[in-house]
C-alpha positions, 0 to 999 in steps of 0.5 A: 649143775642145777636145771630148772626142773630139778625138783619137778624131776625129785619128785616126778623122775625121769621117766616121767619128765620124759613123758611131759616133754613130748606131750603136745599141748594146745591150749586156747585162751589165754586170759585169767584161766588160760594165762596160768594154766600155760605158765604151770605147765611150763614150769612143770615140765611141759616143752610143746605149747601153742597159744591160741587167743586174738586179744590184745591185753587191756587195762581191765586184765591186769587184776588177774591175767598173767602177763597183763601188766602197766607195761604190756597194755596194748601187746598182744596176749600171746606174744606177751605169754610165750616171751615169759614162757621162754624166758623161764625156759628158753628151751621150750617149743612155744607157739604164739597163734593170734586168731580165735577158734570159731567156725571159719578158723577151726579147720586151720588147727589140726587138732590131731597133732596134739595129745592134750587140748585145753578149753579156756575160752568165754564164747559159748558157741565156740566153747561148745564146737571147740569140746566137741570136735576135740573129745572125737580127736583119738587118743586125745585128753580134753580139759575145759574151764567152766565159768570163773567169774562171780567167786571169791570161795576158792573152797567151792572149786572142783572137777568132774567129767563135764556131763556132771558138773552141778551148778555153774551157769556156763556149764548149764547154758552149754548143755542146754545148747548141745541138747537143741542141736543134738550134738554129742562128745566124743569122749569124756571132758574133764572140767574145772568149775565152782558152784559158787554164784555171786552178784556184780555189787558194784554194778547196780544195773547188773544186780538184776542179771539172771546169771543163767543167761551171762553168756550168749552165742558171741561173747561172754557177758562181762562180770566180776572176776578175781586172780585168785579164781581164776589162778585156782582154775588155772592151776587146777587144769595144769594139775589135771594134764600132770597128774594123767599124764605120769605114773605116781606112787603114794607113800603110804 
């Protein structure tokens, strides 16, 4: 009989697929980035997820995020998430929290429980506490998303450790940041980014925006977004935690 994760199994084994399906995964934020981050992970192989988000889908979600539809407007985003989730694998051990991670709420995720943490979210501040108290959990992998809006070259999308990440005006403001307030990582913190930077072009009162200042201490400024960005970003971080998590041999 055929399962859904035969060809993840083809290709990855069974030892492997064992190692997925006990990893623990969280992961906050779960709009354009986190939205198909969550769905790769799951059809991959990953059983353990919780969800952490507090919006509701809105009508401006529908061109990129994964479970915003006509028909889930008005639902709550990770209820929409782990109802699809489960319905590509009814097996999988699906967490829907409705809450943001900020300053009065971090203490109510155990961060230790989990052996891969998953940065998605748009609040500066609450990007930066979130990284720096996951790279001090031991043994823990963290994986963070940089800026995915204003990009359209999905040529131009990398990885690299988050203190050399060149060019993306998040990753800019959120050092600039850590470096007043003399905070520090952990641990390393690998990052999905572009250097790309484009205009709002059809918003003629953003045009003059400096994008170096699109994000402040509460809420990311709003800004042009694509799904195929955004989905790039998703998938790329599913990648990361997949391919540090098996043992993989080249056929050449």
């Amino acid at each position: 009989m055929q399962g859904i994760h035969d060809r993840s199994v083809l290709l990855l084994g069974s030892d492997n697929m064992a190692v997925l399906s006990k990893l623990k995964v969280i992961l906050f934020g779960v709009g354009g980035v986190g939205s198909w981050c969550a769905e790769s992970l799951v059809r991959t192989g990953i059983v353990h997820l919780t969800l952490v988000d507090s919006d509701c889908v809105s009508v401006s979600n529908v061109n990129r995020q994964l479970m915003a539809t006509c028909s889930t407007v008005g639902r709550v985003k990770v209820e929409a998430m782990k109802e699809r989730l489960l319905d590509i694998n009814p097996d999988a051990d699906i967490n829907a929290i409705r809450a943001a991670y900020d300053a009065e709420s971090a203490a109510s995720f155990n961060l230790c429980d989990y052996d891969v943490i998953i940065d998605c979210i748009d609040s500066l501040k609450n990007k930066i506490d979130l990284i720096i108290e996951a790279s001090h959990v031991p043994g823990a992998r963290v994986y963070s998303s940089m800026g995915a809006a204003l990009k359209v070259d999905p040529c131009r999308i990398k990885v690299a450790e988050y203190w050399s990440v060149r060019g993306c005006p998040l990753a800019a403001a959120m050092r600039k940041r850590m470096h007043q307030r003399k905070l520090s990582l952990g641990s390393k913190v690998m990052c999905v980014y572009s250097d790309e930077v484009l205009l709002n072009k059809g918003a003629a009162d953003l045009l003059e925006v400096n994008c170096a200042s699109a994000w402040d201490e509460k809420k990311a400024r709003v800004n042009g977004s694509l799904q195929h960005i955004t989905g790039i970003f998703g998938f790329t971080l599913a990648g990361l935690v997949i391919k540090d998590a098996v043992s993989v041999e080249a056929a050449y």
